[in-house]
C-alpha distance (Angstrom), angle and dihedral (degrees) to the residues before:
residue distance angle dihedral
X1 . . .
X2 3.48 . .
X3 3.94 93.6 .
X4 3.76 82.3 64.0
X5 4.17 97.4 57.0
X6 3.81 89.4 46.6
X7 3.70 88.5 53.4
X8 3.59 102.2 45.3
X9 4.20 103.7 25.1
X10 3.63 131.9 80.7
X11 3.40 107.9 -107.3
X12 4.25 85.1 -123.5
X13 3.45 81.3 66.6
X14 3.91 116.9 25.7
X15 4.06 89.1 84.7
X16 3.67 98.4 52.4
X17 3.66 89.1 47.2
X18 3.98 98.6 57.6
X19 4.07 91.4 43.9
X20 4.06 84.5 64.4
X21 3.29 95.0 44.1
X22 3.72 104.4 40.0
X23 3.71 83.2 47.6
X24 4.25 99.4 48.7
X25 3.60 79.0 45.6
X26 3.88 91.2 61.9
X27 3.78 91.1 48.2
X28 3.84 98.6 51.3
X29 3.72 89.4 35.8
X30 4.05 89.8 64.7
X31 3.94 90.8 38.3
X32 3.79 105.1 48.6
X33 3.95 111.7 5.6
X34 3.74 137.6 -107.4
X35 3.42 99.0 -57.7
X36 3.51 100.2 53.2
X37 3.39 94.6 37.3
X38 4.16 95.6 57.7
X39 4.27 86.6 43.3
X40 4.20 83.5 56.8
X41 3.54 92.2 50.4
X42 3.55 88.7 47.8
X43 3.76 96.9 57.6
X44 4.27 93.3 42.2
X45 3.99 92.5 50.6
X46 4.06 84.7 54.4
X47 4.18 90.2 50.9
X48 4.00 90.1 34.6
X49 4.27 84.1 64.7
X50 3.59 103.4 88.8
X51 3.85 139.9 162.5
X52 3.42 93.3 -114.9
X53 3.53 108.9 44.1
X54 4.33 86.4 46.0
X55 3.75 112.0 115.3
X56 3.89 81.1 -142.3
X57 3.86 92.4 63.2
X58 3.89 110.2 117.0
X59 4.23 82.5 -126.3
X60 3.17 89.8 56.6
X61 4.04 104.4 42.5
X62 3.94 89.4 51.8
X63 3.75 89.9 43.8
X64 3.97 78.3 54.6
X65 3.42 99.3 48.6
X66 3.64 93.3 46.6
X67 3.72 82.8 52.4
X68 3.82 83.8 66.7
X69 3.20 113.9 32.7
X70 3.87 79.2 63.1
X71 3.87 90.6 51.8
X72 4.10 87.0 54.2
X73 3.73 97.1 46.8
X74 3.51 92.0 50.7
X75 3.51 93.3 44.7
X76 3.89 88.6 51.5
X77 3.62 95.6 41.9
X78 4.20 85.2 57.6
X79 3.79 96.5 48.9
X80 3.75 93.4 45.7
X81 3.69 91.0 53.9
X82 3.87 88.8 43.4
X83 3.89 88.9 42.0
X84 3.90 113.3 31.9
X85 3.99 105.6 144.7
X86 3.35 82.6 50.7
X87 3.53 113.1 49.8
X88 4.09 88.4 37.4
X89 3.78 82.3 63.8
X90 3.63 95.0 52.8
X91 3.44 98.1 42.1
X92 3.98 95.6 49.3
X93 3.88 87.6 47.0
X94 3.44 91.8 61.1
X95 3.73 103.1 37.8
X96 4.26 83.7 51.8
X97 4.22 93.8 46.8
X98 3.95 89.7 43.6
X99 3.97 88.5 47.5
X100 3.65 93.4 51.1
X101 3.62 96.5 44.7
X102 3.48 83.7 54.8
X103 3.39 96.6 52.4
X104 3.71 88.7 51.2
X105 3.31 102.5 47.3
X106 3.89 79.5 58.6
X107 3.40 99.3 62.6
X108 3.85 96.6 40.0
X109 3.62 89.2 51.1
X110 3.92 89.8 55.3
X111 4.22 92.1 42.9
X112 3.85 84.4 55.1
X113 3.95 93.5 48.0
X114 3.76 98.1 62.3
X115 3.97 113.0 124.1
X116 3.64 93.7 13.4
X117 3.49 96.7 103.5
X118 3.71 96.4 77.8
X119 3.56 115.3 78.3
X120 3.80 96.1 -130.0
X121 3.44 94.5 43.2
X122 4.36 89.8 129.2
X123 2.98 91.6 62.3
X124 3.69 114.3 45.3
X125 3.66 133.5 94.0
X126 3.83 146.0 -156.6
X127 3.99 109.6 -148.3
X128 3.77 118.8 -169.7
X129 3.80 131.2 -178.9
X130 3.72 107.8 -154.3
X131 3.85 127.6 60.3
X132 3.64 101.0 -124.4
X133 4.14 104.1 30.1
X134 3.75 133.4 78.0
X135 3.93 86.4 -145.2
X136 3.01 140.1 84.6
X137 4.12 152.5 -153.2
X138 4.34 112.5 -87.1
X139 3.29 89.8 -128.8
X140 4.29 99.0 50.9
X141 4.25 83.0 78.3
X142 3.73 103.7 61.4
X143 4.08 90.7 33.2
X144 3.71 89.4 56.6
X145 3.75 98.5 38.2
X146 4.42 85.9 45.8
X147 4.30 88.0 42.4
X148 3.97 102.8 45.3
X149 4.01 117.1 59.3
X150 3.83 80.5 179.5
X151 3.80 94.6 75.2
X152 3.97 126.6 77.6
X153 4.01 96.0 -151.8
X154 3.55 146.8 -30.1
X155 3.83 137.8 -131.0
X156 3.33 138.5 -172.1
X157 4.14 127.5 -159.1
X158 3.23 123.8 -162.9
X159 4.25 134.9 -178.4
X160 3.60 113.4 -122.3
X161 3.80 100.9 -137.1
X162 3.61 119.6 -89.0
X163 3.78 147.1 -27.2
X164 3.85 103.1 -20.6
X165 3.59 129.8 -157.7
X166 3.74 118.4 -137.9
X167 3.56 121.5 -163.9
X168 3.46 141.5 -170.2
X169 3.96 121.9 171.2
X170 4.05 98.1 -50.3
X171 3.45 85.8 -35.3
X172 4.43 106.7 107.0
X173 3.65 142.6 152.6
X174 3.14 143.8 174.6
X175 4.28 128.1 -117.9
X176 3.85 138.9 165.7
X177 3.39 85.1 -159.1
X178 3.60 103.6 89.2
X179 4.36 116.9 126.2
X180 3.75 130.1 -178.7
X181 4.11 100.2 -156.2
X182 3.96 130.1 172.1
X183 3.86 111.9 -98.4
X184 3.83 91.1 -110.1
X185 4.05 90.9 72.8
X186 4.32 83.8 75.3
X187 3.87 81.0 65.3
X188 4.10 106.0 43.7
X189 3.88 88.2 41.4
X190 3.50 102.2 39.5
X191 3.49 94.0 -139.7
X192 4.03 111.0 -162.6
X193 3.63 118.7 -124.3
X194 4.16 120.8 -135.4
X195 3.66 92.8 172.9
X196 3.87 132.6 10.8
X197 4.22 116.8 4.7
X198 3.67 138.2 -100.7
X199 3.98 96.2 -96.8
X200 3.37 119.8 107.7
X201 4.17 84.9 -16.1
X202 4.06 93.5 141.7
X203 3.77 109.0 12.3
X204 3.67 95.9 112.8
X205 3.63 129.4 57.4
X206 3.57 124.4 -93.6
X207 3.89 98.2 25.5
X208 3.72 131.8 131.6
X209 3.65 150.7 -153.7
X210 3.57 114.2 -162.7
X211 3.89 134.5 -177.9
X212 3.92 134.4 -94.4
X213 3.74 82.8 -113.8
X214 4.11 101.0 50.8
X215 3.32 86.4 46.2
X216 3.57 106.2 59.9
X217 4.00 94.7 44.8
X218 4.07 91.4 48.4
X219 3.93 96.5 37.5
X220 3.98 107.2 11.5
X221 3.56 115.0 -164.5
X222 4.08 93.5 -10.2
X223 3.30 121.3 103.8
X224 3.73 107.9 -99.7
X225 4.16 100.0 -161.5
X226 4.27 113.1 114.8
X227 3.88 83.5 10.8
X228 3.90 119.5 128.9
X229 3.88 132.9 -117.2
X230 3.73 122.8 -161.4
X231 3.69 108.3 -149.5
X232 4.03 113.0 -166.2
X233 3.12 98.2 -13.8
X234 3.77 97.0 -71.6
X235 3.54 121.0 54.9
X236 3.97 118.9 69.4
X237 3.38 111.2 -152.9
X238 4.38 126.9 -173.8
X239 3.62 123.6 -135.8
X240 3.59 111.3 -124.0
X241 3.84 99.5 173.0
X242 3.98 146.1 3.0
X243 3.69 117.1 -143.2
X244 3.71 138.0 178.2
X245 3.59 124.6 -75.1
X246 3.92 103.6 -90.2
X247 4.01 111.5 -112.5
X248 3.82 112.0 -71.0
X249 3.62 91.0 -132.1
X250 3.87 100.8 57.1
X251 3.80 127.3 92.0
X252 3.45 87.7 -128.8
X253 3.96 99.2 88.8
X254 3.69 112.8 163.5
X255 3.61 149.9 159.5
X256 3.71 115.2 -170.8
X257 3.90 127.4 18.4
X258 3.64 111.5 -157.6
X259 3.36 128.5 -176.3
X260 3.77 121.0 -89.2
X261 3.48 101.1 -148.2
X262 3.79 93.5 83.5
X263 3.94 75.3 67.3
X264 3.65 86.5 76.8
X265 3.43 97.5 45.9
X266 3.80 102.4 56.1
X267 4.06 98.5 27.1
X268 3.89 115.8 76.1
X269 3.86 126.4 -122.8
X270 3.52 95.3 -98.9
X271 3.37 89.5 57.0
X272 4.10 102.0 38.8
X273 3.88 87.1 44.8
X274 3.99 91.5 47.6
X275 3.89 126.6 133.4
X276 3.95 94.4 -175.6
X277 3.46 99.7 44.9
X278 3.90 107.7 99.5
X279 3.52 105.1 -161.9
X280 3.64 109.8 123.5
X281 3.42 139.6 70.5
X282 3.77 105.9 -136.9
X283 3.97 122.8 -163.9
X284 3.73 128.5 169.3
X285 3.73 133.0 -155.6
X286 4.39 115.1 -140.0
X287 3.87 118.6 -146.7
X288 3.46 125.9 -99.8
X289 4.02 108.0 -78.9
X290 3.93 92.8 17.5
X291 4.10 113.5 117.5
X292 3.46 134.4 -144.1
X293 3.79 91.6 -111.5
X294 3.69 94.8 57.1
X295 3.65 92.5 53.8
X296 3.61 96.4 42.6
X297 3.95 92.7 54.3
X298 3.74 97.3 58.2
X299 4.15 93.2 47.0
X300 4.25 83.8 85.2
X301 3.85 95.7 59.1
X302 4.03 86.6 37.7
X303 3.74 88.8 54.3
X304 3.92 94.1 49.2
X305 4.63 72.2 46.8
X306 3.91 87.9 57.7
X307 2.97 114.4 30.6
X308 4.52 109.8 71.5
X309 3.70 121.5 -119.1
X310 3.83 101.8 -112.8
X311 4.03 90.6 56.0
X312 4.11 97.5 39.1
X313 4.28 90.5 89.6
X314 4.48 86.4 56.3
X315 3.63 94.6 40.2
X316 4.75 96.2 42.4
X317 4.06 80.1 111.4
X318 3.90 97.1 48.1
X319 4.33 113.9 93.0
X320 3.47 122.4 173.9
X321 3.94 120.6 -116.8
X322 3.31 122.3 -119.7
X323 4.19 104.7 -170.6
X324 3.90 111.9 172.4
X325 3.88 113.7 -130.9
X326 3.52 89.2 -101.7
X327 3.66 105.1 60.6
X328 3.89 96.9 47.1
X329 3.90 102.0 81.2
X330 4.06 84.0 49.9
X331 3.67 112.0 24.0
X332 3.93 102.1 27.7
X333 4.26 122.5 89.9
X334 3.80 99.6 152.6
X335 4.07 118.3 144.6
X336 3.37 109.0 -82.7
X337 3.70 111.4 12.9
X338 3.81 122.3 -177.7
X339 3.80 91.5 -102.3
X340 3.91 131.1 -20.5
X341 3.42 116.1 -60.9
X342 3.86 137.5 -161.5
X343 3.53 138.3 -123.8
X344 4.12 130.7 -110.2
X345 3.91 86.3 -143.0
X346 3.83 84.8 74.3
X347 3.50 88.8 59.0
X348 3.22 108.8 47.8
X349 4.41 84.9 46.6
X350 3.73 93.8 56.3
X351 3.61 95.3 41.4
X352 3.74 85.1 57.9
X353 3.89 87.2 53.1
X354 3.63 93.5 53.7
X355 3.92 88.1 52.9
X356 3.52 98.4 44.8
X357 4.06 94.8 39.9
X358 4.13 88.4 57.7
């Protein structure tokens, strides 16, 4: 019987429990005889198990466990009294190797969020037409978005050459980051209008978007829509809208968007209607529903499309790439790329770091 209060009682309470027993037990043993006696004790042991006094109780197991994390800290306390150098070692280690891995896990966690700003950033795509450059032809834009039913637009970007000066009044600066683009980029970015809207934004020549930024250090707190930029001293170009700063982590890092069909107007036909001219940065936008693999197996009969008869036996070993937005920050070194990208070997090396640090 008393196997079975050992089992089940708390050991606060087992003791107390067997001195009543063992002494009803005298009592009835004197009054009625042993058989009695052991049927009494019996019956009491049965009532005696309680939820409270169980060692299985949840009061009880926390009570226990409090018990013991006492014991450890104590325990701890004493050996890092006994042992200080070397417990301040430990401890520091692991405060630096957790502090760095959180550092890194930072910076991976920004390298891995490039693009994803833009809400259709799934579903867009960077095509280029040489093996080695991030451009591509003028003409590969309106080919692709005339060839493909699959796609929902296309836009082109391209650097207007140089340091330019912007000026407004006596107000001027100087930015690389100057782009002519097609007006469809407004729709495959989703750019985000502060003043004036996407329509009609850069269908003429000689119209701009420019930033939140660019348009507080030319204009300040005016309003900068309908107002006039001179760029290099000779152009004179209007405002037509102010959007949000583009996403700090995107290779797309620009100031003013003008209007690329001045391009036409000061660039020849042999060079508007070139296919070796890489000068443009060419991205395309799929429909809803349509997948990467779709789109990717019709580029080899568009090719054979693009590319003219008497030149298809030279170019057999030339494919177009098709790099998701994504993948370009980490996965993209071609000549020329919109701004300097890194490298998913770095990754990979300083998530190693992080493993092999913890």
């Amino acid at each position: 019987m008393d196997r079975v209060l050992d089992w089940y009682c708390h050991p606060s309470y087992v003791d107390e429990i067997k001195g009543d027993l063992f002494e009803l037990y005298q009592e009835w043993l004197a009054e009625r005889g042993g058989r009695w006696s052991n049927l009494f004790y019996f019956w009491n042991l049965i009532l005696f198990l309680k939820v409270y006094n169980s060692k299985f109780s949840i009061n009880n197991m926390s009570n226990y466990r409090i018990s013991l994390l006492r014991h450890f800290v104590a325990v701890s306390a004493r050996n890092l009294i006994k042992h200080k150098a070397y417990y301040v070692a430990n401890i520091l280690g692991l405060a630096l190797g957790v502090g760095i891995s959180c550092l890194i896990y930072l910076h991976v966690e920004r390298e891995l969020s490039y693009e994803k700003a833009y809400p259709k950033h799934d579903r867009i795509f960077r095509v280029s037409t040489h093996q080695e450059w991030a451009k591509s032809s003028p003409v590969l834009g309106p080919m692709m978005a005339e060839y493909f039913p699959e796609l929902e637009a296309v836009g082109r970007f391209k650097r207007h050459w140089g340091e330019n000066f912007l000026k407004v009044g006596d107000n001027g600066l100087v930015s690389e980051d100057v782009f002519e683009a097609d007006a469809e980029v407004i729709e495959i970015f989703d750019f985000e209008f502060i003043e004036g809207s996407a329509e009609g934004a850069l269908d003429r020549p000689y119209t701009t978007l420019i930033t939140e930024t660019l348009a507080k250090k030319l204009f300040g707190d005016q309003t900068a829509l309908g107002e006039v930029i001179e760029l290099n001293d000779r152009d004179k170009v209007e405002v037509t809208g102010v959007i949000k700063d583009l996403p700090k982590y995107s290779h797309l890092q620009m100031d003013m968007i003008m209007s690329l069909e001045a391009f036409y107007q000061y660039t020849s036909p042999e060079g508007t209607e070139s296919k070796g001219w890489m000068v443009m940065y060419t991205f395309a936008l799929l429909k809803e529903g349509v997948t990467e693999a779709e789109f990717r197996a019709k580029m080899p009969a568009f090719q054979q499309h693009y590319i003219p008869e008497e030149y298809r036996e030279y170019m057999e070993e030339v494919s177009f790439e098709v790099m998701p937005l994504t993948d370009i920050h980490l996965q993209s070194d071609r000549i020329q790329e919109m701004a300097e990208n890194s490298d998913i070997v770095y990754i990979y090396i300083f998530v190693s770091l992080a493993v092999i640090i913890i």
